[in-house]
KEDREN-6660 format. One record per residue: residue in three letters; x, z, y of N, C-alpha, C in turn; residue number from 1. Coordinates in pm, whole numbers. Atoms other than C-alpha are relative to their C-alpha. Example, Ala and Ser with C-alpha at 12.3 -4.5 7.8 and 13.67 -1.06 7.14 Angstrom:
PT aa nX nZ nY caX caZ caY cX cZ cY i
PT ALA 89 0 -119 1230 780 -450 90 0 120 1
PT SER -82 -6 -119 1367 714 -106 -77 73 109 2
// end
This chain:
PT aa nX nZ nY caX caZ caY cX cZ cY i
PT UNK -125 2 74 2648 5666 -83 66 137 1 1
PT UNK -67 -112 -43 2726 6027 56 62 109 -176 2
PT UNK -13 -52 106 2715 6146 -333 89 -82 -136 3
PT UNK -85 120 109 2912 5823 -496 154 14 9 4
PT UNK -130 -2 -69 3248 5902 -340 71 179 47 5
PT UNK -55 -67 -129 3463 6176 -247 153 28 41 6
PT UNK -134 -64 -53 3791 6310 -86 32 68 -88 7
PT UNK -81 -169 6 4046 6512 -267 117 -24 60 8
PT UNK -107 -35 -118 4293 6658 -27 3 109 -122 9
PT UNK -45 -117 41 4534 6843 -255 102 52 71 10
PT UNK -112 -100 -68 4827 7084 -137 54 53 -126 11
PT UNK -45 -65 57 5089 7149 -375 137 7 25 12
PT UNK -144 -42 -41 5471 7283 -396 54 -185 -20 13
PT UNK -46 116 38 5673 6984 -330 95 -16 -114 14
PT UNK -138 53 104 5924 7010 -629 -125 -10 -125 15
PT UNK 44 98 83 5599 6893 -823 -96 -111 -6 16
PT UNK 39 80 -29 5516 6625 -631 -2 -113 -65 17
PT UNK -35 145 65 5658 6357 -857 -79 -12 -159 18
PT UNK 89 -5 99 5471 6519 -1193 -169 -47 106 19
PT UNK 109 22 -43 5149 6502 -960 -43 -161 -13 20
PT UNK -8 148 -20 5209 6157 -871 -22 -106 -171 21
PT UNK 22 38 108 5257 6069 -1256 -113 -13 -54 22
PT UNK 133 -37 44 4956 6210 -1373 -116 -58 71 23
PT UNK 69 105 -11 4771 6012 -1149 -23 -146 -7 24
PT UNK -49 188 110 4935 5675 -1263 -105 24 -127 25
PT UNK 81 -13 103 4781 5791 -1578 -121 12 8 26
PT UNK 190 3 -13 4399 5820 -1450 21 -114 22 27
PT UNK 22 151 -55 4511 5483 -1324 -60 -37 137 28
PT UNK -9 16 -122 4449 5550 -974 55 -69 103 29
PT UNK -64 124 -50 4511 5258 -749 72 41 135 30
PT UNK -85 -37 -117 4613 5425 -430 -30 151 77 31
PT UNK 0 -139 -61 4676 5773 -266 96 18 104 32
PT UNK -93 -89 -71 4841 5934 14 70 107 -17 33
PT UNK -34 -129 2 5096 6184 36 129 -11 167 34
PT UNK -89 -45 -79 5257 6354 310 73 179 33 35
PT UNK -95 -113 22 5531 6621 349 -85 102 120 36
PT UNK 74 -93 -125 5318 6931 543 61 151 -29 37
PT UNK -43 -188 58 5389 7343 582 -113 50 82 38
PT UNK 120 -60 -52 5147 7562 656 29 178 -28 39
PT UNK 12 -176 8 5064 7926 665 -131 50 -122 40
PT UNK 106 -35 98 4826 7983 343 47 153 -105 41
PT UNK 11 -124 98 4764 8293 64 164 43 13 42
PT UNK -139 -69 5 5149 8327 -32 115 -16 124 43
PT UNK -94 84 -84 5312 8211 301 92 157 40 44
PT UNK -51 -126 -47 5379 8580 382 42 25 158 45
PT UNK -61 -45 -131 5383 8552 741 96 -147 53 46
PT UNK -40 187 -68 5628 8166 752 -38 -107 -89 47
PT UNK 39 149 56 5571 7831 719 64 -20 -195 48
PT UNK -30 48 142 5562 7705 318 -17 -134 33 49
PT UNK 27 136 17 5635 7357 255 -91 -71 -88 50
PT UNK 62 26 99 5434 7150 68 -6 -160 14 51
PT UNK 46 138 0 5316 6774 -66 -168 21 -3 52
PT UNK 127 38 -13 4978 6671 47 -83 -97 -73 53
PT UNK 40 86 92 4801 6444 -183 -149 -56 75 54
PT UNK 127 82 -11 4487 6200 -40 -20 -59 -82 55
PT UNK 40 129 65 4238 6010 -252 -115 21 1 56
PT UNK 135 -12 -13 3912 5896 -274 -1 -64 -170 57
PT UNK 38 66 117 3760 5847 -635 -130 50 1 58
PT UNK 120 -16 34 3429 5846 -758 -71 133 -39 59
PT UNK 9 -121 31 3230 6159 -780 -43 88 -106 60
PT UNK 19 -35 172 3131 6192 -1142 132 9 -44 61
PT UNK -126 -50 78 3533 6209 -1203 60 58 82 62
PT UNK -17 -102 -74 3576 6492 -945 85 123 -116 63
PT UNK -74 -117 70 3650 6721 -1192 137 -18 -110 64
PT UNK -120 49 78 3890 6506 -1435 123 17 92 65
PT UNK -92 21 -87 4106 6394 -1127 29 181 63 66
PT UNK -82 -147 -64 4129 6763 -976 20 74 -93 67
PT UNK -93 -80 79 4216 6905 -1335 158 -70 7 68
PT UNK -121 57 24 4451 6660 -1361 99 36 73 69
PT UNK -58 -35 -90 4621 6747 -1061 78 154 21 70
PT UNK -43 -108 16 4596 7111 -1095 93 23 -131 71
PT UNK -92 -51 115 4758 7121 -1442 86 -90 28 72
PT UNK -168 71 -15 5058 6900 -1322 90 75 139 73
PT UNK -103 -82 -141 5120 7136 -957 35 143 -89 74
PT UNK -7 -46 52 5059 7408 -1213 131 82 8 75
PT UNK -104 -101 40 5338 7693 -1210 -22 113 -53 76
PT UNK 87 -144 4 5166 8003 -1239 35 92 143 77
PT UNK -46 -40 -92 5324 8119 -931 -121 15 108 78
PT UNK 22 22 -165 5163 8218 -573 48 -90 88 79
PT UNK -86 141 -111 5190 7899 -360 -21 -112 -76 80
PT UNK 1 132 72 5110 7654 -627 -88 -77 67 81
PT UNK 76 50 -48 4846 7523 -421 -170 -13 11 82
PT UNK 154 5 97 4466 7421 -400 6 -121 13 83
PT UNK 86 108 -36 4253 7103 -413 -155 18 10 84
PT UNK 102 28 -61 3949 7006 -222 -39 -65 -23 85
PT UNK 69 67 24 3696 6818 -260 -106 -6 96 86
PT UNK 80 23 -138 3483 6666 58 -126 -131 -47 87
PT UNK 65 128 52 3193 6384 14 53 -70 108 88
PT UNK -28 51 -39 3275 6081 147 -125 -78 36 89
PT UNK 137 48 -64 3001 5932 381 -38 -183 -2 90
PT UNK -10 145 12 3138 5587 383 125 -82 -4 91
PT UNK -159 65 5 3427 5381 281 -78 -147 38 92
PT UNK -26 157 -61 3501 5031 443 113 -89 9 93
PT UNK -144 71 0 3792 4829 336 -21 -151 93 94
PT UNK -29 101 -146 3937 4637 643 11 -143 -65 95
PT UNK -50 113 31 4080 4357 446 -87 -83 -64 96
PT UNK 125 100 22 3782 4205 284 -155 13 53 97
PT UNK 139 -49 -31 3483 4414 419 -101 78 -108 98
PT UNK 60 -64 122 3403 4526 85 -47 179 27 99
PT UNK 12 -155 -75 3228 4929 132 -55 28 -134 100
PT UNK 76 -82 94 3083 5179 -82 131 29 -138 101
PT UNK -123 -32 111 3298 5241 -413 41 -130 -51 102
PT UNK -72 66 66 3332 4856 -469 131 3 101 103
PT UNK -121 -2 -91 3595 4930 -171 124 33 -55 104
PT UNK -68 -98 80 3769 5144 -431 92 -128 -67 105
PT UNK -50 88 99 3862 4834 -663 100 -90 81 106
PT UNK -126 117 -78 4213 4604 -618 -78 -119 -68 107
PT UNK 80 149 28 4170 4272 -563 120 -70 -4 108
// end
C-alpha cells in the first residue's frame, strides 16, 4: 500500500489558514488536521514565525491536485508563505471499524 496513500504536512502563514481550509472543502476532503506551530525556517530571520500546520492523508495519484490546491490558497508571494510535503504512507488503520488501506480514507 506504501504507494496508494500519502501524508501532506503543509506549513503556511496563519492569516490564510481559513482560505486553505476552504479550498479543501472544495476537493471534498473528509478530514484534516491543523495545528497552530512557529518555527525557525527560510524567512524566520533568526525568531520564531508563526504558522498553521495542515495534516492529511489522500490518495497518491491526487498528490499533486491537493498540494496545488493548497499552495495557490497560502499563496502570497511573500517569504514565509510556506511549504508542503509529501511523505508515503505505509499504513492506515481506522480504529473505529478496522477498515485499512485507503478504504480507511472513506466516511461511513
Amino acid at each position: 500500500m506504501s504507494s496508494d496513500l500519502v501524508l501532506l504536512v503543509a506549513y503556511v502563514r496563519t492569516a490564510r489558514r481559513a482560505s486553505v481550509a476552504q479550498s479543501l472543502q472544495r476537493l471534498s476532503v473528509t478530514g484534516w488536521s491543523e495545528s497552530e506551530v512557529s518555527g525557525h525556517g527560510h524567512a524566520a530571520a533568526g525568531h520564531a514565525v508563526e504558522h498553521t500546520r495542515f495534516e492529511l492523508v489522500v490518495p497518491a495519484q491526487r498528490r499533486g491536485e491537493y498540494t496545488e490546491a493548497i499552495a495557490r490558497a497560502a499563496h502570497t508571494g511573500k517569504d514565509g508563505d510556506g511549504v508542503v510535503l509529501a511523505l508515503p504512507v505505509l499504513s492506515l488503520d481506522r480504529v473505529s471499524d478496522f477498515s485499512s488501506g485507503p478504504s480507511g480514507l472513506e466516511t461511513h
